[in-house]
C-alpha positions in Angstrom: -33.2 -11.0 -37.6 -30.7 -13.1 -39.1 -28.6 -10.1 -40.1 -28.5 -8.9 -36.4 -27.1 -12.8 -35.3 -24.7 -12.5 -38.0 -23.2 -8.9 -36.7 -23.6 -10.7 -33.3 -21.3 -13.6 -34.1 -19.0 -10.9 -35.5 -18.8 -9.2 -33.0 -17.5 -11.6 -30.6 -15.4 -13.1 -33.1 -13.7 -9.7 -33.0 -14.1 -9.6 -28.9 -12.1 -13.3 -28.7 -9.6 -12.1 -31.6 -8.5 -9.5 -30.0 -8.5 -11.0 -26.3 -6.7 -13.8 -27.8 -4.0 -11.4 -29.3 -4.4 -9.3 -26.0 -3.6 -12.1 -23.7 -0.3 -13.3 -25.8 1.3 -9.9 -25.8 0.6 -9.7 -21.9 1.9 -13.2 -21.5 5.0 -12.9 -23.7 5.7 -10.1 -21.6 5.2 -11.8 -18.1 6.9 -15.1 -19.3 9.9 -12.6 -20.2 9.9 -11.5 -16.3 9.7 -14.9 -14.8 12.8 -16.2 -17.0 14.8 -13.1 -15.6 13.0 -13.6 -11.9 14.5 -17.0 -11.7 17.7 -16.7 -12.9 17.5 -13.8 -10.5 16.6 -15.4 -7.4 19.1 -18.5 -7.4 21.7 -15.9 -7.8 20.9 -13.9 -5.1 20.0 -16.8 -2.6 23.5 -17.9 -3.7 25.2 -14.5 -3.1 23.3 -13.9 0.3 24.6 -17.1 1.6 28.0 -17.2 0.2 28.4 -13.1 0.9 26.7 -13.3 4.5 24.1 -10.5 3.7 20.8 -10.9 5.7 19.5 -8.3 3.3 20.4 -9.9 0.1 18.6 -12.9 1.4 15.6 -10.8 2.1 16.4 -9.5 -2.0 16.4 -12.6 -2.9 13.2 -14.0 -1.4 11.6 -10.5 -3.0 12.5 -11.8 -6.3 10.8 -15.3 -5.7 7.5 -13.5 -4.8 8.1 -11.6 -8.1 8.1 -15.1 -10.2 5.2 -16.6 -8.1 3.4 -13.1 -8.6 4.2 -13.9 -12.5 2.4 -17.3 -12.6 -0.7 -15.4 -10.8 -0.6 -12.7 -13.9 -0.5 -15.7 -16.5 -3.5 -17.6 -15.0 -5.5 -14.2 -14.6 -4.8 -13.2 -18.0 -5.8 -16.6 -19.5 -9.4 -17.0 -17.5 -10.2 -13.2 -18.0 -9.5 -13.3 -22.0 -12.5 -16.3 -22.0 -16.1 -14.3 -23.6 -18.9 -14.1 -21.5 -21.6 -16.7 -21.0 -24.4 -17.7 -19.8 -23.1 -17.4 -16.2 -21.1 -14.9 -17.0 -22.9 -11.8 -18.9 -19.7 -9.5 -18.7 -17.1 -11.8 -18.9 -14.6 -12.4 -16.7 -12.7 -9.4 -16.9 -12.3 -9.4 -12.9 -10.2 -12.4 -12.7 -7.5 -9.9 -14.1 -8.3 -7.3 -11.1 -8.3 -10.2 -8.6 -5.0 -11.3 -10.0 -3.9 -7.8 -9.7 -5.2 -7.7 -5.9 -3.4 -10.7 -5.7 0.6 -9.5 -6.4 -0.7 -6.4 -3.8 -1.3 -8.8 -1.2 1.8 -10.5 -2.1 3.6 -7.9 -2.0 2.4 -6.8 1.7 3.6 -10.7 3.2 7.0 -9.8 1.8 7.7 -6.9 2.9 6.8 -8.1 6.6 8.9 -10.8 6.0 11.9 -8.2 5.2 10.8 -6.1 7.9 10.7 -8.7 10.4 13.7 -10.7 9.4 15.9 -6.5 9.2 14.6 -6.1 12.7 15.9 -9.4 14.4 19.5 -8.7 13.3 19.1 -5.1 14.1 18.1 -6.2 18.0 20.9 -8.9 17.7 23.5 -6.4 16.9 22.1 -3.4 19.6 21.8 -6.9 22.0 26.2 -7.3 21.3 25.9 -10.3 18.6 28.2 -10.0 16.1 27.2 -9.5 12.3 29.0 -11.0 10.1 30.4 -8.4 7.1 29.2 -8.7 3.7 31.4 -9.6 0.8 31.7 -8.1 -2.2 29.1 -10.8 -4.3 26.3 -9.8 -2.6 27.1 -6.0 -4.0 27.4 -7.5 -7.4 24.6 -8.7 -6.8 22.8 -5.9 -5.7 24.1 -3.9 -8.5 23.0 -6.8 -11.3 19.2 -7.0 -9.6 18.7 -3.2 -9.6 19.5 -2.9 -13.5 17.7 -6.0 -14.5 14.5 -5.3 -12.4 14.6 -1.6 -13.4 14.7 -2.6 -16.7 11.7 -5.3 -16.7 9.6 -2.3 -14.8 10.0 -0.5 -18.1 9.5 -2.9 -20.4 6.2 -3.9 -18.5 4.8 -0.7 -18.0 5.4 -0.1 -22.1 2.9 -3.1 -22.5 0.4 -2.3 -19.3 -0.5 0.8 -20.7 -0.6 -0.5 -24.7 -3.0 -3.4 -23.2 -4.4 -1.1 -20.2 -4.1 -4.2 -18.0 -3.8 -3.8 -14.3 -2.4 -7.4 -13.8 0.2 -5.6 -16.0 1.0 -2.4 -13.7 1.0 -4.1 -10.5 3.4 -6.5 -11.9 5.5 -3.7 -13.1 5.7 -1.8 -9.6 6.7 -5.2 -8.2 9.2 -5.1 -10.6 10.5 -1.7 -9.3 9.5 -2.5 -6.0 12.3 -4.9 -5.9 15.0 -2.3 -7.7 13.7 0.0 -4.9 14.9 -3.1 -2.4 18.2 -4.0 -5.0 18.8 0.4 -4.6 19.0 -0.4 -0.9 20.5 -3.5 -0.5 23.4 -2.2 -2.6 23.8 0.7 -0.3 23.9 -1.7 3.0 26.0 -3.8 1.8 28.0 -1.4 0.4 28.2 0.8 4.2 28.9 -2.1 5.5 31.9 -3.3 3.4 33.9 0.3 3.3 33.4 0.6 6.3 32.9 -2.1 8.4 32.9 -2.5 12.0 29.9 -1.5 13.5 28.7 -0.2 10.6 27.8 -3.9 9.3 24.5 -3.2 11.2 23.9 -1.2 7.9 23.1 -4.3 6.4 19.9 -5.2 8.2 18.9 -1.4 8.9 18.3 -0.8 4.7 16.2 -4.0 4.5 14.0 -2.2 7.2 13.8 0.7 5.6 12.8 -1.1 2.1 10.6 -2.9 3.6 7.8 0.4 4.6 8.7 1.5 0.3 7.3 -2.0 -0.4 4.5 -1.6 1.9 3.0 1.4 0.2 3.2 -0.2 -3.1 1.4 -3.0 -2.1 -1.2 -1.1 -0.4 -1.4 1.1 -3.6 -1.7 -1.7 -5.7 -4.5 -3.9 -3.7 -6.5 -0.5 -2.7 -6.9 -0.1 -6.1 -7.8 -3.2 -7.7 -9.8 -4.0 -4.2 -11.9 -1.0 -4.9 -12.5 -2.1 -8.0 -13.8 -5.4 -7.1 -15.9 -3.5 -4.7 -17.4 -2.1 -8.1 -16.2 1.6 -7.1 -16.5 4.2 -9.6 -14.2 5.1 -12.8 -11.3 7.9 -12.0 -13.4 11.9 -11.8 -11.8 12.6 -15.4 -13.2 9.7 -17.1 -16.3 10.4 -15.1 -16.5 13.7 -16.6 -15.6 13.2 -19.9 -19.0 10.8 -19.7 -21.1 13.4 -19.2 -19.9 16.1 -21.5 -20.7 13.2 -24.2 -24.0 13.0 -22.8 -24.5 17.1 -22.6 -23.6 17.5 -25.9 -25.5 15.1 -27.4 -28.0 16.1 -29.8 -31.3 15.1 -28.1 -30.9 14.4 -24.5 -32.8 17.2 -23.1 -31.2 15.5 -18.9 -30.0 12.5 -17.6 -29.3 11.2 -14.6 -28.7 7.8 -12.3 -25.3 7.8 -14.1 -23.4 5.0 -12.6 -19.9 3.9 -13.7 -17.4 0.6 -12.4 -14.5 -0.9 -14.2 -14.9 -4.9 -15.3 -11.0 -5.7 -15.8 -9.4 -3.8 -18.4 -12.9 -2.8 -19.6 -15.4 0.4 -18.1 -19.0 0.3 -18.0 -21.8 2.6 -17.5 -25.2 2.7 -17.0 -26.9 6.0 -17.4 -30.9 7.0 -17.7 -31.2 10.5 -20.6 -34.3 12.1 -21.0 -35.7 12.9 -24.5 -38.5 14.8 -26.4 -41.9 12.8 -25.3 -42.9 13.1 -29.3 -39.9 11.2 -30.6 -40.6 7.5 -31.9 -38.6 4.6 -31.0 -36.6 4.6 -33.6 -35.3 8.0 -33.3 -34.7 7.7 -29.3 -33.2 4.2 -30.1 -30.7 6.5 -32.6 -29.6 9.1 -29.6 -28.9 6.0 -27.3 -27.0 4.5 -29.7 -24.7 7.3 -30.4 -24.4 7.8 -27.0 -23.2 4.0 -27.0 -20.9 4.8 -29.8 -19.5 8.2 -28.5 -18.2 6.2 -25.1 -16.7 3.7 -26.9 -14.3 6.6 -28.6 -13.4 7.0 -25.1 -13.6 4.4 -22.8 -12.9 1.6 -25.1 -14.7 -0.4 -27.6 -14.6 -3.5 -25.4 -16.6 -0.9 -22.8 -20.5 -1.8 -21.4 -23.3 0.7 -21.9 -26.7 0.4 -20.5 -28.7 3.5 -21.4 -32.7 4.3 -20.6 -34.6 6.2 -22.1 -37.4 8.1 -20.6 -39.7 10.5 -22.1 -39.2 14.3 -21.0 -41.9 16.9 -21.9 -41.3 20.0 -24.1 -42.8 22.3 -21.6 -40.9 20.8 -19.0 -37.5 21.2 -21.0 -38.3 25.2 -21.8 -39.8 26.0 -18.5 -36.1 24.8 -16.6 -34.5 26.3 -19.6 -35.8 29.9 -18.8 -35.4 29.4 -15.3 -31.8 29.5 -16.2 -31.5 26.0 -14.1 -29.2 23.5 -15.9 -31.2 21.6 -18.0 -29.2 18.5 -18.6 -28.6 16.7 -15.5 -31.0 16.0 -13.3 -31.2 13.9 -9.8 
């Protein structure tokens, strides 16, 4: 007994070691983005203004969602890396996918905001109001946001898949969600500066069209991680790979009631095999825990496994083996 408390307590030392470094790689990462988000935003609220672009404006106020989207990350990250407890038996690994949900939703006010703010000066211009042409700082602008944010997308998706951290990979796509808007802001303002004229409506009409590209990221983004919370079940693939582990497993003669959810950046399964009826304990207890072991190679050692066992007759085994019925899973 006092051996298995002491690989207990090793155990989640290892669990909180590893959140702990976990949590400061994701936060470095995040803190990274909000220092370029600010510096990002005053400029462009500054070039909007000063360059009379409606859609840098809207640009800018994407940017500002971006760092308050960053400070959601951080406090997800920091509550989710806690171990369970008492009140919390496996952890609280969905404060990250809440977070996550979070940025979609986010994501979904701003790009109603840029759709509804495009639209008014669209009407105001078809109406016979004058636009006013942009100058050439909102392009610079424009042009500085798109490499910047493209480049903070990569560097965040490097880190979201080394961490496999939703939180992560929404932040990321709201990262090139706001190139995307940058990309056609540029081109607006761009129309609408060669060009001018009536072609300033240009302006307005790209931060209308950005707007419906923002709108399916954020309803990606909070589909997913709302699913999740909704305890749906891992991706078909991973699914699958579950069960060959469990088919070709030495000993399980069926299973069946497999059930599978995500819990942050950690999966969990529960699944009921069937073994030989003669076996003791101790050799069942063996088969279920290199079933345990076998899904950890695969879906994480951080991963949560509930597996029961039930007792499964020879005669029952050979008689469905002759049959030529599949023998392994059962409903």
């Amino acid at each position: 007994m006092e051996g298995t408390g002491d690989t207990n307590r090793e155990t989640l030392f290892n669990y909180e070691e590893n959140e702990n470094t976990r949590y400061s790689q994701a936060a470095h990462v995040t803190k990274v983005g909000m220092a370029v988000n600010v510096l990002l935003t005053g400029f462009k609220f500054v070039a909007g203004i000063l360059g009379n672009s409606s859609a840098m404006i809207a640009d800018a106020a994407h940017s500002l969602s971006d760092f308050m989207t960053d400070i959601a990350v951080i406090v997800g990250l920091r509550i989710s890396r806690k171990p369970r407890d008492s009140t919390h038996n496996y952890g609280h690994g969905k404060i990250e996918t809440l977070a996550a949900a979070f940025i979609g939703l986010a994501l979904a006010v701003v790009a109603f905001g840029i759709l509804w703010g495009g639209l008014q000066k669209v009407f105001a211009f078809f109406r016979g109001e004058s636009l006013p042409t942009p100058s050439s700082i909102a392009l610079i602008a424009a042009v500085l946001s798109i490499m910047s944010k493209e480049w903070l997308y990569r560097y965040t998706t490097i880190y979201a898949r080394k961490l496999k951290s939703d939180a992560l990979t929404a932040n990321a796509w709201h990262h090139r969600s706001d190139a995307l808007s940058s990309l056609g802001t540029m081109i607006g303002i761009g129309g609408a500066i060669l060009l001018g004229g009536k072609w300033v409506v240009l302006d307005p009409i790209a931060a209308v069209i950005l707007s419906f590209f923002i709108f399916k990221v954020a309803f990606d983004i909070s589909y997913k991680n709302l699913n999740e919370l909704l305890e749906a079940s891992l991706d078909s693939e991973t699914y699958r790979n579950i069960e060959r582990v469990l088919d070709s497993t030495d000993g399980v003669l069926g299973f069946h009631e497999l059930k599978t959810r995500k819990i942050g950046n950690a999966m969990a399964a529960d699944v009921h095999i069937e073994v030989d009826r003669n076996l003791n304990i101790v050799d069942a207890h063996e088969i279920s825990t290199q079933i345990e072991n076998r899904l950890k190679e695969i879906c994480g050692s951080n991963g949560h496994f509930s597996i029961h066992v039930e007792p499964c007759s020879d005669s029952e085994y050979h008689k469905k083996n002759r049959s030529g019925t599949d023998n392994r899973t059962r409903s």
